[in-house]
C-alpha positions in Angstrom: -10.7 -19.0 9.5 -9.7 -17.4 12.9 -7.2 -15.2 13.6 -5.0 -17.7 15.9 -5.3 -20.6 12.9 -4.4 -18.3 10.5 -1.2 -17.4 12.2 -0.5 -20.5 13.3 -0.7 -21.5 9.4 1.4 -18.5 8.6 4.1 -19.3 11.1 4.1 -22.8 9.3 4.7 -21.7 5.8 7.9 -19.4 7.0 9.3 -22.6 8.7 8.6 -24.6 5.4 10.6 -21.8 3.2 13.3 -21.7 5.9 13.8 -25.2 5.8 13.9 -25.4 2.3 16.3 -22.6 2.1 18.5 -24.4 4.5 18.6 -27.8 2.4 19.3 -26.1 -1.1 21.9 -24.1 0.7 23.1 -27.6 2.1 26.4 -29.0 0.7 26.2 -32.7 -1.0 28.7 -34.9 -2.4 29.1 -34.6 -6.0 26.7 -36.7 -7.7 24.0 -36.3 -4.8 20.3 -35.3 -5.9 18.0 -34.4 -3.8 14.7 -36.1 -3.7 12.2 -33.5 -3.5 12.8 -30.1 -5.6 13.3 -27.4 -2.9 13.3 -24.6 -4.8 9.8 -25.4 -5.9 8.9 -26.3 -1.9 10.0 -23.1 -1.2 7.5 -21.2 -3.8 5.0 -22.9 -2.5 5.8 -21.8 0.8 6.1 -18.4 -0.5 2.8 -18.6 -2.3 1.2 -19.4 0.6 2.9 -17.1 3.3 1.5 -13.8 1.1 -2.1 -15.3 0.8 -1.9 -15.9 4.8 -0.6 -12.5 5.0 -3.2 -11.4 2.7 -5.6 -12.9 5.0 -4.4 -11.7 8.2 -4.2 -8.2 6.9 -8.0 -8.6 6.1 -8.9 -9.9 9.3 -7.1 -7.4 11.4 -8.6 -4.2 9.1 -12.4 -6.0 8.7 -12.2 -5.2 5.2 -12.0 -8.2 2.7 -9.5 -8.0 -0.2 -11.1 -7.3 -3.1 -9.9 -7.6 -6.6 -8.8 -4.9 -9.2 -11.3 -5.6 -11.4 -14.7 -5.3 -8.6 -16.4 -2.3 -8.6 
């Protein structure tokens, strides 16, 4: 994955766990559920904001990640 797609990705996922910030923050009428879990949208965004970062990191060094464990 290129550099430009993986930012453009990146940028994505921070809009995801902004938005899903701003509608748990929202206010509802008592009684009100939401219909999607935002707290969990928002871990996902999380999740994949670090990877990207991860990813962006490696492409900008030209060193992959590599694992604890690796020798």
């Amino acid at each position: 994955m290129s550099l430009t797609v993986t930012l453009i990705l990146l940028g994505a996922s921070v809009a995801l766990i902004l938005f899903a910030n701003w509608q748990e923050r929202r206010e509802r009428p008592l009684g009100e559920t939401p219909l999607i879990s935002y707290p969990a949208l928002q871990m996902v965004g999380i999740v994949v904001a670090v990877l990207l970062a991860a990813h962006v990191v490696s492409l900008l060094t030209g060193h992959p990640l590599r694992g604890r464990n690796l020798p």
